[in-house]
VOTOR-13239 format. One line per 2 residues: their letters; for each residue z, y, x of N, C-alpha, C. Coordinates in steps of 0.02 Angstrom, whole numbers, plus 50000, padded with zeros to 5 digits. Last residue first. Layout:
REM VOTOR-13239
a> Z:Y:X:Z:Y:X:Z:Y:X | ...
***
This chain:
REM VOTOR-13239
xx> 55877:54460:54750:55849:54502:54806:55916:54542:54798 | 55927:54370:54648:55931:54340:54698:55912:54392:54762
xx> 55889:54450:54537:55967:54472:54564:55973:54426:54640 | 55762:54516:54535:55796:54465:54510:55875:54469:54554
xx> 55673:54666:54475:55692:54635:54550:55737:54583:54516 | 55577:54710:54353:55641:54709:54385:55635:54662:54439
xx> 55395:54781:54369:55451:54731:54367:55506:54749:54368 | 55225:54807:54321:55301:54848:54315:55365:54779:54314
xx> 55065:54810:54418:55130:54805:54370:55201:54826:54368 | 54911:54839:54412:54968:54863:54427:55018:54813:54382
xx> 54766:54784:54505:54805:54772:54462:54884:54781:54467 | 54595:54818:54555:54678:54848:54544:54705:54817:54493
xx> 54487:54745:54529:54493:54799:54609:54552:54805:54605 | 54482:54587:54471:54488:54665:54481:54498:54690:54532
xx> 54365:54453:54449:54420:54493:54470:54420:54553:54455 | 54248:54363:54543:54255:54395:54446:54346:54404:54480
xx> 54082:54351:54608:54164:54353:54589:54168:54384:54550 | 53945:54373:54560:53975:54299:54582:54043:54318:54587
xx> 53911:54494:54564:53867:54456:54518:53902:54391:54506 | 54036:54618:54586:54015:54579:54597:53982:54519:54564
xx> 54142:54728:54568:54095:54728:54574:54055:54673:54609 | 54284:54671:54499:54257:54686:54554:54175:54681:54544
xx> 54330:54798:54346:54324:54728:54388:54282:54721:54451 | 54469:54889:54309:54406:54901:54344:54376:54838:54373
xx> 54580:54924:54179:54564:54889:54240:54488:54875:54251 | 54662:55035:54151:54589:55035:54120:54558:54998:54214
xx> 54811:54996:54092:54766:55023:54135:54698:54999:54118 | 54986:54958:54064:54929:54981:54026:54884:55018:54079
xx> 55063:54844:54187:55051:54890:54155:54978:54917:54135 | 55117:54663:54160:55041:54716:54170:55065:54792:54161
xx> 55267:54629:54192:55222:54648:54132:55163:54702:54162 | 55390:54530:54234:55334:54550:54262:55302:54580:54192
xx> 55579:54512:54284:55541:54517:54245:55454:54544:54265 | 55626:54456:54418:55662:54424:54339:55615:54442:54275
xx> 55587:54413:54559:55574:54448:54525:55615:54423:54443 | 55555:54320:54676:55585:54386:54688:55596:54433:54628
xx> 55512:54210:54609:55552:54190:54617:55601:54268:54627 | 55375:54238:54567:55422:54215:54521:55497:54238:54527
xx> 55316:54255:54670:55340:54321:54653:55377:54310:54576 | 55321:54129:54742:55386:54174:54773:55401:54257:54728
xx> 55244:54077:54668:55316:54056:54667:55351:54085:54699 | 55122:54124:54711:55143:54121:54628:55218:54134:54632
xx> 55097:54084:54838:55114:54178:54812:55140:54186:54743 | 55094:53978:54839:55149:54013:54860:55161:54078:54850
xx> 54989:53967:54738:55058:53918:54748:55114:53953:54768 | 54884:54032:54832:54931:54039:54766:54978:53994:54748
xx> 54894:53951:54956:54917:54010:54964:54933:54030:54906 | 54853:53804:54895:54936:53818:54945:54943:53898:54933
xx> 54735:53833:54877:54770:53796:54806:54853:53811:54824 | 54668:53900:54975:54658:53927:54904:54731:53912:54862
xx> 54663:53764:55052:54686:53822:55063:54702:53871:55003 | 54590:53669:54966:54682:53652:54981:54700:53711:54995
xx> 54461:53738:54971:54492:53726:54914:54572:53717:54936 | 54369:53780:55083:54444:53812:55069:54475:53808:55006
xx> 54253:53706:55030:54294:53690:55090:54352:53721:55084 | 54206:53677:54855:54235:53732:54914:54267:53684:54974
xx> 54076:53588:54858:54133:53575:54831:54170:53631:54869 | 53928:53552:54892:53956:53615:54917:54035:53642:54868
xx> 53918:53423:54832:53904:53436:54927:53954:53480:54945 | 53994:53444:54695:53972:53400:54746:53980:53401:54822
xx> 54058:53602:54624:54065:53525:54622:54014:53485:54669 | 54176:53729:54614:54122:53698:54628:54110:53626:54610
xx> 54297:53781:54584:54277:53754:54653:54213:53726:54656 | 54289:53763:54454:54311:53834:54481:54299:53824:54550
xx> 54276:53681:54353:54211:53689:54423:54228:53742:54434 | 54405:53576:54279:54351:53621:54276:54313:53617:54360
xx> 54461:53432:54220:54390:53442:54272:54366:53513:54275 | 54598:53410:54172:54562:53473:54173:54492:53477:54219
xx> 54675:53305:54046:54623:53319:54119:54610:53390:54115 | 54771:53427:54031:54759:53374:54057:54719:53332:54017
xx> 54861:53589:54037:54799:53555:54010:54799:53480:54069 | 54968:53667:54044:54960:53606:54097:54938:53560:54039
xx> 54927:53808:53983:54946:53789:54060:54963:53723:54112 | 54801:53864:53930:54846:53773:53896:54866:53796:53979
xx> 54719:53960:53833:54739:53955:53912:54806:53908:53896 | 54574:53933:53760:54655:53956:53742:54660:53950:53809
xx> 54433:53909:53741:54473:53967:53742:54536:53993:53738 | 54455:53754:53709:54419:53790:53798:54441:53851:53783
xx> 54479:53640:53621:54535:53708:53613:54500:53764:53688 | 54431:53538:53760:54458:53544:53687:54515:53601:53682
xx> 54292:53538:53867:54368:53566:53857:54402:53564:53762 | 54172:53495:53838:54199:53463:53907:54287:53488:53891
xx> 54121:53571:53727:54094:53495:53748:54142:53467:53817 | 54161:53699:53740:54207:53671:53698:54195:53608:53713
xx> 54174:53766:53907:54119:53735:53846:54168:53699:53815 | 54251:53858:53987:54253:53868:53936:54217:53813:53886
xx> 54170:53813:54121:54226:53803:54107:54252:53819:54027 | 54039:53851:54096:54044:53791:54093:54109:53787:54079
xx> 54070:54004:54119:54023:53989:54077:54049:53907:54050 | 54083:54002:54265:54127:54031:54223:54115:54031:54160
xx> 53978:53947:54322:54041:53914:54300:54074:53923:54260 | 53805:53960:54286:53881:53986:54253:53930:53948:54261
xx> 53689:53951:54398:53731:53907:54370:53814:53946:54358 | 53532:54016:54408:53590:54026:54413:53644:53988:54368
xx> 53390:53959:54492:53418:53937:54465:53496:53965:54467 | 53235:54024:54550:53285:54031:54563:53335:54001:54516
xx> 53088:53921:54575:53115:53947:54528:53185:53967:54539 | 53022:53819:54642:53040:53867:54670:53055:53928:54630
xx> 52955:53721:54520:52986:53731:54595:52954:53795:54626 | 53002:53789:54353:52952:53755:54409:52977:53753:54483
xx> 53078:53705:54220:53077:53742:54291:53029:53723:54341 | 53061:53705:54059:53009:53686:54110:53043:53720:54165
xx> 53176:53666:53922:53164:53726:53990:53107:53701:54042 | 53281:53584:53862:53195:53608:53840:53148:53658:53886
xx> 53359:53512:53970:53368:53543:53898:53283:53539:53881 | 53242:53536:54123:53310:53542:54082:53308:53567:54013
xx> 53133:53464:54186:53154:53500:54122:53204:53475:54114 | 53041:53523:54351:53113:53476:54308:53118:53520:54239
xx> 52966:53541:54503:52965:53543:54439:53013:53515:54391 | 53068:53569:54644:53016:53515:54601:53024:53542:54534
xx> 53172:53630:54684:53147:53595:54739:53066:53562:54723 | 53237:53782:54623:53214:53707:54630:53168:53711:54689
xx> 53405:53836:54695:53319:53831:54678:53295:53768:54689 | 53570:53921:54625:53514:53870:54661:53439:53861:54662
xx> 53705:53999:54640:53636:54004:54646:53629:53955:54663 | 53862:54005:54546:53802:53980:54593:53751:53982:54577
xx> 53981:54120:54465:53906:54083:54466:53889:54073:54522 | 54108:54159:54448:54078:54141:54390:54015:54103:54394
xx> 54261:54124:54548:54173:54127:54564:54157:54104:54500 | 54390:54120:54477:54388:54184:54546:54289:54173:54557
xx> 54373:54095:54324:54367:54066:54374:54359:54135:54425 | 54503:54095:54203:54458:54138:54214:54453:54114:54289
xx> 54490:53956:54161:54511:53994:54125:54470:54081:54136 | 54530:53869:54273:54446:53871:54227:54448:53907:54180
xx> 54588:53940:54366:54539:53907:54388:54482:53908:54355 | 54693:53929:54272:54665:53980:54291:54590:53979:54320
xx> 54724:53775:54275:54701:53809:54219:54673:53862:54239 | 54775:53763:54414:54713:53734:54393:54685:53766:54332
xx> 54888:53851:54394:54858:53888:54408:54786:53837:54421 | 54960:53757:54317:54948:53831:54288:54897:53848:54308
xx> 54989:53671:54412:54949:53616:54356:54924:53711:54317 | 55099:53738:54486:55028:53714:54541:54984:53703:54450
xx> 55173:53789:54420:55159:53831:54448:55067:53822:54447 | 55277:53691:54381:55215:53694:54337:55187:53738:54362
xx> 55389:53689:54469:55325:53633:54501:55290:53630:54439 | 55461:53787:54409:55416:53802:54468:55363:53751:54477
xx> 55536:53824:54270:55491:53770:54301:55456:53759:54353 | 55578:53932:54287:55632:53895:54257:55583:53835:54303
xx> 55464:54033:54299:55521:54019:54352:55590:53964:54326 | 55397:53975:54175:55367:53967:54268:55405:53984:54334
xx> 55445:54041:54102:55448:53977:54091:55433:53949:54160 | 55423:54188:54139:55508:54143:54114:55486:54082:54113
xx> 55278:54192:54141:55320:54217:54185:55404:54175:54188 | 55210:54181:54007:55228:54120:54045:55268:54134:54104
xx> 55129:54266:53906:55191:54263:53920:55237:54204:53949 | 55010:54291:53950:55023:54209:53902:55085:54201:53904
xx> 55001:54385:54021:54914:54377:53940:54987:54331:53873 | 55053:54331:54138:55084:54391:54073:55055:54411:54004
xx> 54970:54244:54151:55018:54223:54135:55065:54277:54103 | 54851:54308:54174:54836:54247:54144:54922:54247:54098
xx> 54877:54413:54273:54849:54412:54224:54865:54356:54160 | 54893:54308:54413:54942:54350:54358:54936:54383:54266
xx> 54764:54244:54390:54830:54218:54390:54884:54254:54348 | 54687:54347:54447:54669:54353:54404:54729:54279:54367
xx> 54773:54367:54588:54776:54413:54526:54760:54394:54468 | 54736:54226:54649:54805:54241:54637:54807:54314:54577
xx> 54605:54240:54645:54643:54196:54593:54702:54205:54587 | 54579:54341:54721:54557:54363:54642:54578:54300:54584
xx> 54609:54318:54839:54639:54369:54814:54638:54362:54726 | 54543:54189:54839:54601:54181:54843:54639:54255:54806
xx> 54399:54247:54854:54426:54199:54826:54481:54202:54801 | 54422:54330:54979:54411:54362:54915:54428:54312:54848
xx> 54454:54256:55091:54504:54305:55064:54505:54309:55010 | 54362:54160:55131:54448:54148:55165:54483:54197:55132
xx> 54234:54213:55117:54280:54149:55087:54357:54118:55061 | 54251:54284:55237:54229:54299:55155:54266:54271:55104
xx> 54283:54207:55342:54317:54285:55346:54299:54299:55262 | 54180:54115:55312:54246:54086:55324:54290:54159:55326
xx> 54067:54196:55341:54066:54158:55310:54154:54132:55275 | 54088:54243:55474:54068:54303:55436:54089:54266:55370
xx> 54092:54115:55569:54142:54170:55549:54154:54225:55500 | 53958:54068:55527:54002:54030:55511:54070:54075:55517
xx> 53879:54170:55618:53869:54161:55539:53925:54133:55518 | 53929:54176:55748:53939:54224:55712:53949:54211:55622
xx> 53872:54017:55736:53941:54031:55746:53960:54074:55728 | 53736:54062:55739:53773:54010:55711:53842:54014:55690
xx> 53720:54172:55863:53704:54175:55780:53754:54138:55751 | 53736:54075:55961:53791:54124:55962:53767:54155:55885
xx> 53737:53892:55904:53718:53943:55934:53776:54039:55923 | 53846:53754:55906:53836:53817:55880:53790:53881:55923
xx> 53793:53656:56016:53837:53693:56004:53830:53727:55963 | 53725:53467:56059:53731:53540:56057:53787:53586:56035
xx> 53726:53343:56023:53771:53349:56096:53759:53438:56099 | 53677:53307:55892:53655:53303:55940:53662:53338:56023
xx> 53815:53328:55823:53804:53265:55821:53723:53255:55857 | 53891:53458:55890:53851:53457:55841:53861:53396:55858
xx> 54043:53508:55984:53978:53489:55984:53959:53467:55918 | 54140:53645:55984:54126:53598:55949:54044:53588:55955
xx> 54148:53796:56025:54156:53742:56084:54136:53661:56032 | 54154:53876:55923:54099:53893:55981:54103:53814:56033
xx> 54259:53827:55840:54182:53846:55804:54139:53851:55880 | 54357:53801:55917:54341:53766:55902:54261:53784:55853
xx> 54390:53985:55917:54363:53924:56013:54359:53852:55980 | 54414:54013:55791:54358:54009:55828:54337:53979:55886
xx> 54554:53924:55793:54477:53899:55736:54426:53921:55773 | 54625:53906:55926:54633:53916:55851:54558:53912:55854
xx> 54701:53894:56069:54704:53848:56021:54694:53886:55947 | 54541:53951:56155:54613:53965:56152:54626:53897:56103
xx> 54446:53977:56303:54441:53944:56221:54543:53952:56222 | 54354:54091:56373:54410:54051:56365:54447:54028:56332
xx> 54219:54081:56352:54246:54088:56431:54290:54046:56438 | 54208:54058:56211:54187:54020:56263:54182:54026:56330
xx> 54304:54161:56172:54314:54105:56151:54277:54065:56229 | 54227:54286:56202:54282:54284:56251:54302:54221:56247
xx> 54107:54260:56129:54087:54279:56212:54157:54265:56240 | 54155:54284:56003:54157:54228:56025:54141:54230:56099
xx> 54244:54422:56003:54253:54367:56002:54242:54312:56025 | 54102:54491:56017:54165:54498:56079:54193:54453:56089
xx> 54038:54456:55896:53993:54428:55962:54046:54439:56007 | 54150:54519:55811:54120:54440:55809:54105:54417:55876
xx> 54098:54673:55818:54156:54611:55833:54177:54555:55843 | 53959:54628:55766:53982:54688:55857:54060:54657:55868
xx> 53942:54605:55639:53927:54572:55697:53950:54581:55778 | 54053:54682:55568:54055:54641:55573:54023:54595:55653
xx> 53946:54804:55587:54017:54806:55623:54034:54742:55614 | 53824:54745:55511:53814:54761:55600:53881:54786:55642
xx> 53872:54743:55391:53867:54654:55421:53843:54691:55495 | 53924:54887:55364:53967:54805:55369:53934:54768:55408
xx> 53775:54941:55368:53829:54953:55426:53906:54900:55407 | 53708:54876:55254:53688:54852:55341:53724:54883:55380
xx> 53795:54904:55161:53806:54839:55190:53765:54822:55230 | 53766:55024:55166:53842:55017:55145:53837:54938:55180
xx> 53616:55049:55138:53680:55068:55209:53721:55033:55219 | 53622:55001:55012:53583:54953:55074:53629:54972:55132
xx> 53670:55094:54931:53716:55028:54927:53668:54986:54996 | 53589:55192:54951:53673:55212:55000:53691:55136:54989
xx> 53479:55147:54909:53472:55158:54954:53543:55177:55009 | 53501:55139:54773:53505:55085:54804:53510:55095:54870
xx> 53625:55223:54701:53581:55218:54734:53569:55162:54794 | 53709:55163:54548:53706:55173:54608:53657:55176:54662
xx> 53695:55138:54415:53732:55221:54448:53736:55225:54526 | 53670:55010:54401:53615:55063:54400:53630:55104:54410
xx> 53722:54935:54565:53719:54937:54493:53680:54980:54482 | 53730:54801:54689:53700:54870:54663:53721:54862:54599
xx> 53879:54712:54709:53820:54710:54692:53798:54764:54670 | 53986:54648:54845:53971:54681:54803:53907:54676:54785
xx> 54025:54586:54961:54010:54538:54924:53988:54569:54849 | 54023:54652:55084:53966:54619:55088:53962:54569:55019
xx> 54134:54742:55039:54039:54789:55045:53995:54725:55029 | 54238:54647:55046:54205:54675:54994:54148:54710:54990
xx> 54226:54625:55206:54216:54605:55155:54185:54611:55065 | 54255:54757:55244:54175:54713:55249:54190:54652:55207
xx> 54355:54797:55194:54326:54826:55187:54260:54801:55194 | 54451:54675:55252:54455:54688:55176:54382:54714:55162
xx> 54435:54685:55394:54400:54622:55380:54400:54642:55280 | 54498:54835:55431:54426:54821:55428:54390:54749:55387
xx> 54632:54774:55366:54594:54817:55355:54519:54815:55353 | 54656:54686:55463:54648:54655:55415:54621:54708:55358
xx> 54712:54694:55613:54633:54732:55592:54614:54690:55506 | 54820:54641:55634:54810:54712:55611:54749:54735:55606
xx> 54802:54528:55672:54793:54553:55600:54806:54600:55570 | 54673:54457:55770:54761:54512:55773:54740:54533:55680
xx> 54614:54288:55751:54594:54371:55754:54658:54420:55759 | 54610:54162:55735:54665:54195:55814:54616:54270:55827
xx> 54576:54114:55634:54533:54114:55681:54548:54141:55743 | 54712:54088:55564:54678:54042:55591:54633:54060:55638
xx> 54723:54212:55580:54759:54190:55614:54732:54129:55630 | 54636:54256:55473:54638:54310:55532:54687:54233:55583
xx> 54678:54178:55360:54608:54175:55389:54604:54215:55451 | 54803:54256:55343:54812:54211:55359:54744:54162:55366
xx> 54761:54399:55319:54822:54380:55359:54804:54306:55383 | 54707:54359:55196:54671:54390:55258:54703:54381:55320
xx> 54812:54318:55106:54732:54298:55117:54704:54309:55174 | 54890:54443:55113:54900:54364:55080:54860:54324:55147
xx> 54819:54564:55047:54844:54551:55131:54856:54478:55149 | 54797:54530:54898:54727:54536:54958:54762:54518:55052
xx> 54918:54529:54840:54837:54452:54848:54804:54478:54896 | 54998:54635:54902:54989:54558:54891:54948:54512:54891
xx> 54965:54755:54852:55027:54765:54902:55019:54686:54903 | 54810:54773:54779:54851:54804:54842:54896:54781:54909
xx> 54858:54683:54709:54800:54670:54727:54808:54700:54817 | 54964:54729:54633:54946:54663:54626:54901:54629:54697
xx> 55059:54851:54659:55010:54860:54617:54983:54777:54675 | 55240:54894:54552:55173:54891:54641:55107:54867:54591
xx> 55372:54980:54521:55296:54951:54507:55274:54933:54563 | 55503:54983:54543:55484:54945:54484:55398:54951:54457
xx> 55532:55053:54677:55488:55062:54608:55530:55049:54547 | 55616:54990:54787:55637:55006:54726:55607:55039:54630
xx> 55538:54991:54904:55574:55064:54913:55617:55068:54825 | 55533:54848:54915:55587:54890:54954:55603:54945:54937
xx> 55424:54796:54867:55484:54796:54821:55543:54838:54871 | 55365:54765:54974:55328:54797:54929:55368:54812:54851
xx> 55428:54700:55092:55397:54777:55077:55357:54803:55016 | 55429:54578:55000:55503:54631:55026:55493:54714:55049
xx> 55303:54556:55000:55334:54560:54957:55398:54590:54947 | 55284:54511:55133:55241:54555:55090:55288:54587:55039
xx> 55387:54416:55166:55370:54476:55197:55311:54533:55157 | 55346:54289:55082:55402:54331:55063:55413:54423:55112
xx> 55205:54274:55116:55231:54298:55085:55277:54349:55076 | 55242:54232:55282:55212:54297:55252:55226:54304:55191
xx> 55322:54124:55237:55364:54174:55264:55299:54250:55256 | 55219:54047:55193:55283:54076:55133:55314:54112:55167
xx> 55136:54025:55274:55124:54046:55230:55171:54074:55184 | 55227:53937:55363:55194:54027:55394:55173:54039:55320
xx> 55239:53833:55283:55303:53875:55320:55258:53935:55326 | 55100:53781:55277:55136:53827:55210:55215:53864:55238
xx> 55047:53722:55362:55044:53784:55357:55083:53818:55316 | 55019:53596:55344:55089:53624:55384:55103:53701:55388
xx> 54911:53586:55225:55019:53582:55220:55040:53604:55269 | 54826:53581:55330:54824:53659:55256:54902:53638:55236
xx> 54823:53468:55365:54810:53512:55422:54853:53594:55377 | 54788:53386:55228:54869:53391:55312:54858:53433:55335
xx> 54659:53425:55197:54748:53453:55156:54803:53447:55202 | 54575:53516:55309:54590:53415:55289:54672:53472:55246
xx> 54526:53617:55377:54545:53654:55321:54545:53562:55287 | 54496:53568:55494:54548:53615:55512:54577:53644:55421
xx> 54421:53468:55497:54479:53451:55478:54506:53500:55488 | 54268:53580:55468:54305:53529:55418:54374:53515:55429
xx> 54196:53632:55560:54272:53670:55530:54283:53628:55481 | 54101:53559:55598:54108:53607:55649:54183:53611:55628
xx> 54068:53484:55466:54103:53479:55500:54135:53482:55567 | 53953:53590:55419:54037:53580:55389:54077:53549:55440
xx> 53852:53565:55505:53899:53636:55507:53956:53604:55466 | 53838:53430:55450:53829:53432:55502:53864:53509:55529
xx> 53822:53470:55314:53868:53422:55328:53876:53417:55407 | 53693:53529:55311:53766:53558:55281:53827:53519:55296
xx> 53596:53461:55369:53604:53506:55396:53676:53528:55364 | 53532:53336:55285:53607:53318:55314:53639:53389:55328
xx> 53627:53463:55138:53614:53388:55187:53555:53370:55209 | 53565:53646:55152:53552:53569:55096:53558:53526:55150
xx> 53640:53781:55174:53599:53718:55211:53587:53665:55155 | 53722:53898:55150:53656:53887:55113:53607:53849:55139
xx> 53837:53871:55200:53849:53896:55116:53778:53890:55087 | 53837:53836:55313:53848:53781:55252:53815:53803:55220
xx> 53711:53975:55375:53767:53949:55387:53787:53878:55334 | 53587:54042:55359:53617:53984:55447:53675:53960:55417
xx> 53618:54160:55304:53582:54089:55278:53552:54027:55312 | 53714:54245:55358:53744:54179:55306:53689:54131:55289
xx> 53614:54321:55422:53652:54258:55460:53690:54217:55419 | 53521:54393:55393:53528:54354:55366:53559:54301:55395
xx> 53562:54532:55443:53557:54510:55386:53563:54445:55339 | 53548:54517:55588:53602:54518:55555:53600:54496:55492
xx> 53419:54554:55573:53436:54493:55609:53493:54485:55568 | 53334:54640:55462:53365:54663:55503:53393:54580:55510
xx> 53271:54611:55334:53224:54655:55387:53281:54636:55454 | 53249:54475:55273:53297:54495:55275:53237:54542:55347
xx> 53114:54395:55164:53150:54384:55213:53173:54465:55264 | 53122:54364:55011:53107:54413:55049:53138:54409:55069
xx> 53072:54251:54867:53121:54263:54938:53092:54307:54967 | 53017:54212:54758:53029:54261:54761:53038:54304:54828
xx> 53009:54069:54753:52957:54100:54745:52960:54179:54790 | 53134:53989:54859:53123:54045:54815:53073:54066:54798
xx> 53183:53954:54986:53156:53898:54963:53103:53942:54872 | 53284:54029:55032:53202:54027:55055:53137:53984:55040
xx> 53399:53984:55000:53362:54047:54946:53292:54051:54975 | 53440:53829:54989:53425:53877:55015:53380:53924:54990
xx> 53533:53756:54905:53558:53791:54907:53526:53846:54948 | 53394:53662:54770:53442:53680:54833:53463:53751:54838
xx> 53401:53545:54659:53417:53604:54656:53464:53622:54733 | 53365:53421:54706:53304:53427:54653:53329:53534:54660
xx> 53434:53381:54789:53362:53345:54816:53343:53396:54753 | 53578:53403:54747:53541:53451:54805:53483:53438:54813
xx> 53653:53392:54624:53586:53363:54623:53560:53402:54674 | 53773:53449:54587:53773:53406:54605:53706:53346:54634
xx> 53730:53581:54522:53780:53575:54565:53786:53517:54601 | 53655:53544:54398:53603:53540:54448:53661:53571:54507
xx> 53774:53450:54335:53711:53398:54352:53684:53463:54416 | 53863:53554:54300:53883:53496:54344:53813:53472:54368
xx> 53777:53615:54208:53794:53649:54266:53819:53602:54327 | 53758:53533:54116:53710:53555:54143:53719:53599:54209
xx> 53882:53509:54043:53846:53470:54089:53799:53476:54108 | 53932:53656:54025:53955:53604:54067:53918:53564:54110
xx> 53791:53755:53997:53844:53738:53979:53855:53683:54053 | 53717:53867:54070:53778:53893:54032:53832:53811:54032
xx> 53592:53943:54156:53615:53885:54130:53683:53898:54115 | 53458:54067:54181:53532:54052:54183:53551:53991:54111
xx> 53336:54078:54310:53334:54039:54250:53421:54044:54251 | 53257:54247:54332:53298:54179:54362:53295:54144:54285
xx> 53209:54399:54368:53146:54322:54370:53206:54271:54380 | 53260:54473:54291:53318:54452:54360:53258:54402:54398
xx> 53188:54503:54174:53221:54572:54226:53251:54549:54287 | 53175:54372:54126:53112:54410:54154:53144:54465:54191
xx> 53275:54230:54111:53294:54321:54110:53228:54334:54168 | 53251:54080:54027:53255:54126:54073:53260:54196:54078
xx> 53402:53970:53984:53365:54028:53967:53344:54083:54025 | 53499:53851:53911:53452:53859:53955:53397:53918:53946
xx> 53561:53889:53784:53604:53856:53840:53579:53838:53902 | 53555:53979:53676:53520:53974:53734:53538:53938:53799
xx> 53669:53952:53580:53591:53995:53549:53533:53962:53614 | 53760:53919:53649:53749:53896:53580:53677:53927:53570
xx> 53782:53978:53773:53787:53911:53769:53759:53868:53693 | 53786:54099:53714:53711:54082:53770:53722:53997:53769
xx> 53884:54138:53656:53822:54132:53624:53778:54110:53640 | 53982:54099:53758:53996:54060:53690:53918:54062:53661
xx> 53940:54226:53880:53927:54136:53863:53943:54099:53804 | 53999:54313:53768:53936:54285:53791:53899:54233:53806
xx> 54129:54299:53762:54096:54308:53707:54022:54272:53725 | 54159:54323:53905:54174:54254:53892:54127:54235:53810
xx> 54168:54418:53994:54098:54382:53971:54100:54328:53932 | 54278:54557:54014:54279:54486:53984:54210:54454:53942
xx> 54203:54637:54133:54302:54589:54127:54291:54535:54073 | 54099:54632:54087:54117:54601:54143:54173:54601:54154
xx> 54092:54719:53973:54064:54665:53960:54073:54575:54039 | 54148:54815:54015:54203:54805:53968:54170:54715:53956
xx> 54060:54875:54131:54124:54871:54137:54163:54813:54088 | 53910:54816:54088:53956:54854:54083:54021:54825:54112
xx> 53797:54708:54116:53793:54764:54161:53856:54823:54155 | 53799:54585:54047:53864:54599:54098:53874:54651:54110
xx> 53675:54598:53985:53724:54586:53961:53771:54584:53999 | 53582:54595:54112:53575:54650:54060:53654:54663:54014
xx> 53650:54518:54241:53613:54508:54178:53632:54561:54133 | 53657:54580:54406:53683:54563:54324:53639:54573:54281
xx> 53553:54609:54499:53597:54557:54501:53609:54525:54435 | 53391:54604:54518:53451:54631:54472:53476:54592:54481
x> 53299:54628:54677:53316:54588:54619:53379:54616:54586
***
């Protein structure tokens, strides 16, 4: 299947889609694409409704006219996992790892969180530049670091977890052979798995105090356990989740605010940090689209979907609709209300939302804080390859250090 729609398939058209959806929401606000066989939905309230409607639009891809089931075991262990159960079954894995990511649990954290920080950040301003590069020396280690710990992984392997990561969240393109892009991510998700299975084998000998010896040792609500799949899946899952997200809001953040020359006002004002970076959220969202499939025949708008029709839902799309946002193309830093769906909305509402919301927060405010001046430097920024995140691979900039360092 094609990931990107004909219209994304460029570089210049996937940093900024935003033109697009404006037309698709107005011309075609329900429309199917014969090259992808999917149906893509654009505006607001159409995206909220089949996000929020799991009986009619589910989250499992097997449910798919289309579906081709995964050659290799490995393969398909995310589709064991929340991310693609429809209730009760999703609620029942969620709350394997639910209170560990409850907002109390995600506040006490923020001491360790700001001391990494500020440790990132001291090496990454140490040798005196006046450049580093965004993504690199910051959002990404950030993130990983601190999903590594929860799961009581050493984080010096935060390396390897970057690199599978990104393989497993990338998308073929047409310069690319499909056949090296299949490698590329059946040798991720089979190093992935080989580490994992050590893991948990050592968890349930000997359970320690962190996330995974509670993923393997947590009974289900019929006195069972996570199987050893299960659990793999739910790590692979939460290791994804737990970084890329976060990396690409805290960058695509920065962005936002040197776009909007907000840097000075945001260190005068720190507690506008948090209400900024909701805007970002819907401004430019870190996930542009959910998949869903029907369950049943349904007309949307004017659209016949038949069941088992793949269904792709534009957040990044919705957030912008002039019908739900007034002024939606400006970036208002403490817009109010702001309902955007940068998180999603219903069942599958992000679980690592508080997480997400604390680590930029803190990454915002400390590089406020280490710093007096920030400005993008001029580059021919590269976005991440991916149908569903939206970000860059690199983002450089050029600072002064603040006199407080």
């Amino acid at each position: 299947m094609q990931a990107f729609p004909d219209e994304l398939s460029s570089r210049e058209a996937w940093l900024e889609p935003f033109d697009w959806y404006r037309e698709m929401r107005e011309s075609a606000p329900v429309r199917y694409d014969p090259s992808r066989g999917c149906w893509d939905v654009f505006r607001y309230a159409d995206v909220k409704r089949i996000l929020g409607d799991d009986g009619t639009f589910s989250v499992n891809p097997r449910l798919a006219d289309d579906f081709q089931e995964p050659e290799r075991p490995e393969e398909g262990l995310l589709f064991e996992t929340m991310l693609f159960k429809d209730p009760p079954r999703h609620d029942e894995l969620r709350g394997v790892v639910d209170d560990a990511f409850e907002p109390r649990a995600i506040r006490a954290l923020e001491p360790e969180i700001r001391e990494l920080a500020t440790d990132l950040l001291s090496d990454a301003l140490a040798d005196d530049r006046g450049e580093l590069d965004v993504v690199d020396d910051f959002a990404y280690p950030l993130p990983v670091v601190v999903i590594a710990e929860l799961l009581g992984v050493p984080a010096e392997d935060r390396e390897q977890f970057k690199r599978w990561s990104d393989t497993l969240v990338e998308s073929s393109s047409a310069d690319d052979e499909t056949e090296a892009f299949l490698e590329r991510q059946q040798q991720a998700q089979m190093e992935m798995a080989s580490y994992f299975f050590e893991m948990i084998a050592d968890r349930r000998e000997s359970p320690r105090d962190d996330l995974m010896s509670q993923i393997v040792t947590r009974e289900l609500e019929d006195g069972s356990r996570l199987s050893e799949e299960g659990a793999l899946g739910t790590c692979i899952l939460l290791l994804i989740a737990g970084n890329i997200t976060t990396t690409n809001l805290v960058t695509n953040a920065v962005r936002c605010f040197d776009a909007h020359d907000l840097f000075d006002e945001l260190r005068a004002e720190p507690d506008a940090i948090g209400r900024a970076i909701e805007e970002v959220l819907r401004y430019r969202s870190p996930v542009q689209a959910m998949s869903r499939v029907a369950t049943e025949d349904v007309t949307l708008r004017d659209a016949e979907i038949e069941s088992g029709d793949r269904v792709v839902a534009w957040l990044g799309s919705a957030n912008r609709d002039e019908r739900q946002f007034e002024d939606a193309d400006a970036f208002v830093p403490d817009r109010s209300p702001n309902q955007h769906l940068g998180f999603g909305h219903g069942t599958h509402y992000c679980l690592g939302a508080p997480l997400a919301r604390l680590e930029a927060s803190v990454a915002l405010e400390e590089l406020c804080t280490r710093t007096a001046t920030i400005e993008t430097v001029d580059a021919d920024l590269q976005p991440v390859r991916s149908s569903l995140i939206y970000g860059v691979e690199s983002l450089p900039i050029r600072y002064e250090r603040s006199s407080a360092n």
